[in-house]
Backbone as JSON, one array per atom type, in Angstrom:
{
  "sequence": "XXXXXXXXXXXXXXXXXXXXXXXXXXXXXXXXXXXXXXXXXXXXXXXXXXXXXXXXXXXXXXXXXXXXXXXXXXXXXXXXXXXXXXXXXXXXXXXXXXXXXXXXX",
  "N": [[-0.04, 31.2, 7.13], [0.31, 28.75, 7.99], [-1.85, 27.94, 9.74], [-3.16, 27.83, 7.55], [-2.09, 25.77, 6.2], [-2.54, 23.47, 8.77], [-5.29, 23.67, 8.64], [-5.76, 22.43, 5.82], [-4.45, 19.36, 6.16], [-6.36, 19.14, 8.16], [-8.86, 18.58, 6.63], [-7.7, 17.17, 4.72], [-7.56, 14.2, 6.2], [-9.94, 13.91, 7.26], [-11.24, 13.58, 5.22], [-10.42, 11.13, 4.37], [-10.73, 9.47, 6.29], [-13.45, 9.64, 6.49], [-13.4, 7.94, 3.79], [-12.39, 5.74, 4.07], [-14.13, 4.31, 6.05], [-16.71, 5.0, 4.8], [-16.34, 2.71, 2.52], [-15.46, 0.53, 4.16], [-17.64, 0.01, 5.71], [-20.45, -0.48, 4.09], [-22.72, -1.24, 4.58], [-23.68, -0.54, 7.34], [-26.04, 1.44, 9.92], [-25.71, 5.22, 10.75], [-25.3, 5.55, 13.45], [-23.22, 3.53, 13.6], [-21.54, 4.02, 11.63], [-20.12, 6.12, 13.01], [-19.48, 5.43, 15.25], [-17.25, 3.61, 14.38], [-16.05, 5.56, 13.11], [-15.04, 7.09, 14.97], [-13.26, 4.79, 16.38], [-11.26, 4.97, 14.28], [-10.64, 7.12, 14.36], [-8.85, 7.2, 16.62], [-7.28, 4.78, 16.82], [-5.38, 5.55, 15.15], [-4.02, 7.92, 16.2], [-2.95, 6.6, 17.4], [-0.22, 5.99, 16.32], [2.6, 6.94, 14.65], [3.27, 10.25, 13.59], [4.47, 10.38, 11.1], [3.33, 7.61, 9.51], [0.66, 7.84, 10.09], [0.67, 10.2, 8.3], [1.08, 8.68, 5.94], [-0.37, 6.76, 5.71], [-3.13, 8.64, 5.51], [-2.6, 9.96, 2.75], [-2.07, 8.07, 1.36], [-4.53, 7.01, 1.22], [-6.55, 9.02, -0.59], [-7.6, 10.9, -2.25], [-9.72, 9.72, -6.02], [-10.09, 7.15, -8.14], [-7.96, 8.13, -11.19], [-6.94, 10.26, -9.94], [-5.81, 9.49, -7.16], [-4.09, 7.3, -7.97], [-2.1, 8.76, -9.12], [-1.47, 10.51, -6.63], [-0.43, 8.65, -5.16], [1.84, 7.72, -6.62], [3.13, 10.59, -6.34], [3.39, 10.57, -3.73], [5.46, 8.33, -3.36], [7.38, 9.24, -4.31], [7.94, 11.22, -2.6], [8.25, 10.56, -0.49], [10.61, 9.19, -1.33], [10.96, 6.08, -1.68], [10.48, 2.96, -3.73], [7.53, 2.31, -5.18], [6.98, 0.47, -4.73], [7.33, -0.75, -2.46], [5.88, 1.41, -0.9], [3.93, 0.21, -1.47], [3.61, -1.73, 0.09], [4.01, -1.18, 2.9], [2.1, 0.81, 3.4], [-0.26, -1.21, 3.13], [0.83, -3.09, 5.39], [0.43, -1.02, 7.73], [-2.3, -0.92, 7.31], [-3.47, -3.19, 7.83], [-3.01, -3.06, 10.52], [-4.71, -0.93, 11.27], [-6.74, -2.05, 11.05], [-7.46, -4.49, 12.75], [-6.53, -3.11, 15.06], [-8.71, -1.63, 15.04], [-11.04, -3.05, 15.11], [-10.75, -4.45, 17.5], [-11.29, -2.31, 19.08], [-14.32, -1.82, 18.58], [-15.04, -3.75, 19.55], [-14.75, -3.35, 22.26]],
  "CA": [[0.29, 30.05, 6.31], [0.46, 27.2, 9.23], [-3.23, 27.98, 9.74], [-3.56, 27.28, 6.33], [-1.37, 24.12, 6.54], [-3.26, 22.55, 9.91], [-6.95, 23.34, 7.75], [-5.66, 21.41, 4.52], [-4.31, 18.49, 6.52], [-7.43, 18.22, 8.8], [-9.4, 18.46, 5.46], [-7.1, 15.46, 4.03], [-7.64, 13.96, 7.33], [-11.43, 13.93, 7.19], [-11.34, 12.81, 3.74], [-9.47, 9.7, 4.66], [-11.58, 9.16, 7.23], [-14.79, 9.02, 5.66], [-13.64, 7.33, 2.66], [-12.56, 4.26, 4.9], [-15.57, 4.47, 7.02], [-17.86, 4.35, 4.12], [-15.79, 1.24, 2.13], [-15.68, -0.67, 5.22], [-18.93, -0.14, 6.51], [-21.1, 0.46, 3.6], [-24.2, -1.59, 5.29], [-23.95, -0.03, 8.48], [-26.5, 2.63, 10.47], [-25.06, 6.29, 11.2], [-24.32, 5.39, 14.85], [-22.38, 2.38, 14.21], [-20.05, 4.57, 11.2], [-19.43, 7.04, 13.82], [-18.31, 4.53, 15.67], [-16.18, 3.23, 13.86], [-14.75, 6.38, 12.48], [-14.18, 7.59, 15.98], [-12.19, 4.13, 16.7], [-10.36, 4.71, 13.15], [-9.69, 8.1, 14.84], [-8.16, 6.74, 18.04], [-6.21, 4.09, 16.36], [-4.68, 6.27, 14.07], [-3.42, 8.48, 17.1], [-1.66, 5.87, 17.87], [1.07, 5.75, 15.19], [3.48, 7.9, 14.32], [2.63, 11.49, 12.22], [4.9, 9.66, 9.89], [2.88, 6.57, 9.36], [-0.66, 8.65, 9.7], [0.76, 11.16, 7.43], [1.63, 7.88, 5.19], [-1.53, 6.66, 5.1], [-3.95, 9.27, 5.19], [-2.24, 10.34, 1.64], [-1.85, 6.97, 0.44], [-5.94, 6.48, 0.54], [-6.86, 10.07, -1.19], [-8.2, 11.24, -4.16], [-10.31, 9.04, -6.56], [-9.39, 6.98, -9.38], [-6.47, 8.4, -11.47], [-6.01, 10.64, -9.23], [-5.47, 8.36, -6.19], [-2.94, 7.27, -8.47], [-1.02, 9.95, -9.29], [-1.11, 11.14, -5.61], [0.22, 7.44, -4.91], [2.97, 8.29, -7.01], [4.0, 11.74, -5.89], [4.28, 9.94, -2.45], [6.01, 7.46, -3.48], [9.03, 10.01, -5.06], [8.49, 12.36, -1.64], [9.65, 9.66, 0.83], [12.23, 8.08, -2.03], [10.63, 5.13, -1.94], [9.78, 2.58, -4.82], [5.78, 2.21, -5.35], [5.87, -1.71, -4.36], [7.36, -0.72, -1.18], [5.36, 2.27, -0.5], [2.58, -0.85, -1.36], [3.58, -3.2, 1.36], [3.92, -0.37, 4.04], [0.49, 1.24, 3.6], [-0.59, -3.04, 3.42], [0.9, -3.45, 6.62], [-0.51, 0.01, 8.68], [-3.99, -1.14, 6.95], [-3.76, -4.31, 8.64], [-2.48, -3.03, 12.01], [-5.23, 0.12, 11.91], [-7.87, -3.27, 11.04], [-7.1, -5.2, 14.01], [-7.2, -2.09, 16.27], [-10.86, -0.95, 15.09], [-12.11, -4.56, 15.12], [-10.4, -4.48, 18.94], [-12.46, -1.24, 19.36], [-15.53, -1.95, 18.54], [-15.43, -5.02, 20.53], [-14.97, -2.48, 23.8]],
  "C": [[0.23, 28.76, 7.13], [-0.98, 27.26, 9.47], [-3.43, 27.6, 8.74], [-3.26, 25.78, 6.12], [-2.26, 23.23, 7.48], [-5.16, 22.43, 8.7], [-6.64, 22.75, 7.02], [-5.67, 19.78, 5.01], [-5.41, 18.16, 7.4], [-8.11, 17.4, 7.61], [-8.9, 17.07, 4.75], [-7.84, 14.47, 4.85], [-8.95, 13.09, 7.54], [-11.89, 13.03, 6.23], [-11.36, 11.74, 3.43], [-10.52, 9.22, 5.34], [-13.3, 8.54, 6.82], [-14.64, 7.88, 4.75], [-13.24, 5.8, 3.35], [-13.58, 3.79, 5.57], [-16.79, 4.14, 5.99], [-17.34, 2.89, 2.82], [-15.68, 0.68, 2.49], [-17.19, -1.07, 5.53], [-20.11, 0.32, 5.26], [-22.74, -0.12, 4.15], [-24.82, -1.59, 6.92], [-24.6, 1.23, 8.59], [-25.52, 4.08, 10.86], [-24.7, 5.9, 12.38], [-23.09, 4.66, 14.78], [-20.82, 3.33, 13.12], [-19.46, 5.65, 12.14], [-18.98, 6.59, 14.98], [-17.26, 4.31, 15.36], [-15.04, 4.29, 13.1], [-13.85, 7.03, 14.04], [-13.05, 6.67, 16.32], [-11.06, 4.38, 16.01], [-9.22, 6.21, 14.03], [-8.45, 7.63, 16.06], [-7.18, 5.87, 17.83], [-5.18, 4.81, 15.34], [-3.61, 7.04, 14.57], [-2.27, 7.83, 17.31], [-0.28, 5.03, 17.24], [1.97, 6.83, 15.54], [2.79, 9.05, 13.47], [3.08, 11.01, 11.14], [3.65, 8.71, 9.28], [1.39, 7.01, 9.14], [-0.56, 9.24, 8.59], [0.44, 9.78, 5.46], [-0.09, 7.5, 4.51], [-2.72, 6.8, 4.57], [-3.64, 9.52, 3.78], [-2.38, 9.59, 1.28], [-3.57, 6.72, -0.23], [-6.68, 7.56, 0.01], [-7.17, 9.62, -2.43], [-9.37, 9.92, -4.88], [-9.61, 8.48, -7.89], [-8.28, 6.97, -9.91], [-5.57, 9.34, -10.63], [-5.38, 10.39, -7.61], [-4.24, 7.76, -7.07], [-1.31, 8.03, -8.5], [-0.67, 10.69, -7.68], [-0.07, 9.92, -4.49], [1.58, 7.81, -5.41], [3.87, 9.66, -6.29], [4.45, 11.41, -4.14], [5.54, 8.94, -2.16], [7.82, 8.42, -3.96], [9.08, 10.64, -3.52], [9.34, 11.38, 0.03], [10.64, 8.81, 0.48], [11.96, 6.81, -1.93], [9.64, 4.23, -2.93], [8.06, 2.33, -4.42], [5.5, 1.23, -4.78], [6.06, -1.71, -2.78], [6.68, 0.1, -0.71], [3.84, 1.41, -0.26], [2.33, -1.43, -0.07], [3.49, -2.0, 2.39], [2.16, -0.19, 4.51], [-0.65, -0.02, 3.64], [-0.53, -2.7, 5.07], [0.21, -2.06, 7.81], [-1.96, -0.2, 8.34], [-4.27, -1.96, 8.09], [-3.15, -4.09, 10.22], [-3.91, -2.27, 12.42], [-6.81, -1.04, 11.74], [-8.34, -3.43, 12.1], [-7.88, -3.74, 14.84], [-8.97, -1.52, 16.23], [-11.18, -1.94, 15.02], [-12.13, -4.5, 16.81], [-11.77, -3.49, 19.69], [-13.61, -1.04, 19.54], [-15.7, -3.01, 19.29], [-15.63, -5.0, 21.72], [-15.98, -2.31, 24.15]]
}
């Protein structure tokens, strides 16, 4: 079952990953998004599992159900939706910065 657990959450993980990688970058070459997903990786490290956990979930799913998975986060850490807003705001704009930093290495 924890094997099962670590594969789902890479799988989220991945998910996240791409789907920022190709909404940021959608007029960039393959080298430069694997760039940039490796920085997204490296900056990401450098949070908390909380705060990763926070935001990998927050940018899931599609559509309604990006919604609804917005929601069920929003009840599992007891916090209202507008604040669960501004949080995943503010780790956007921190994990920004750091991959702009990154790529500038």
């Amino acid at each position: 079952m924890v094997l099962l657990e670590v594969y789902k959450e890479r799988e989220k993980e991945q998910e996240a990953l791409s789907e920022v990688a190709y909404t940021q970058t959608e007029s960039y070459n393959s080298d430069d998004l694997e760039h940039r997903a490796e920085c997204l990786k490296r900056c990401l490290e450098g949070h908390t599992p909380d705060n990763r956990e926070l935001i990998l979930q927050y940018y899931q799913g599609e559509k309604g159900a990006k919604i609804e998975n917005r929601k069920k986060l929003s009840e599992k850490l007891k916090t209202p939706l507008n604040t669960l807003r501004m949080r995943a705001l503010r780790l956007r704009e921190r994990l920004q910065i750091c991959v702009a930093d990154c790529l500038k290495a």
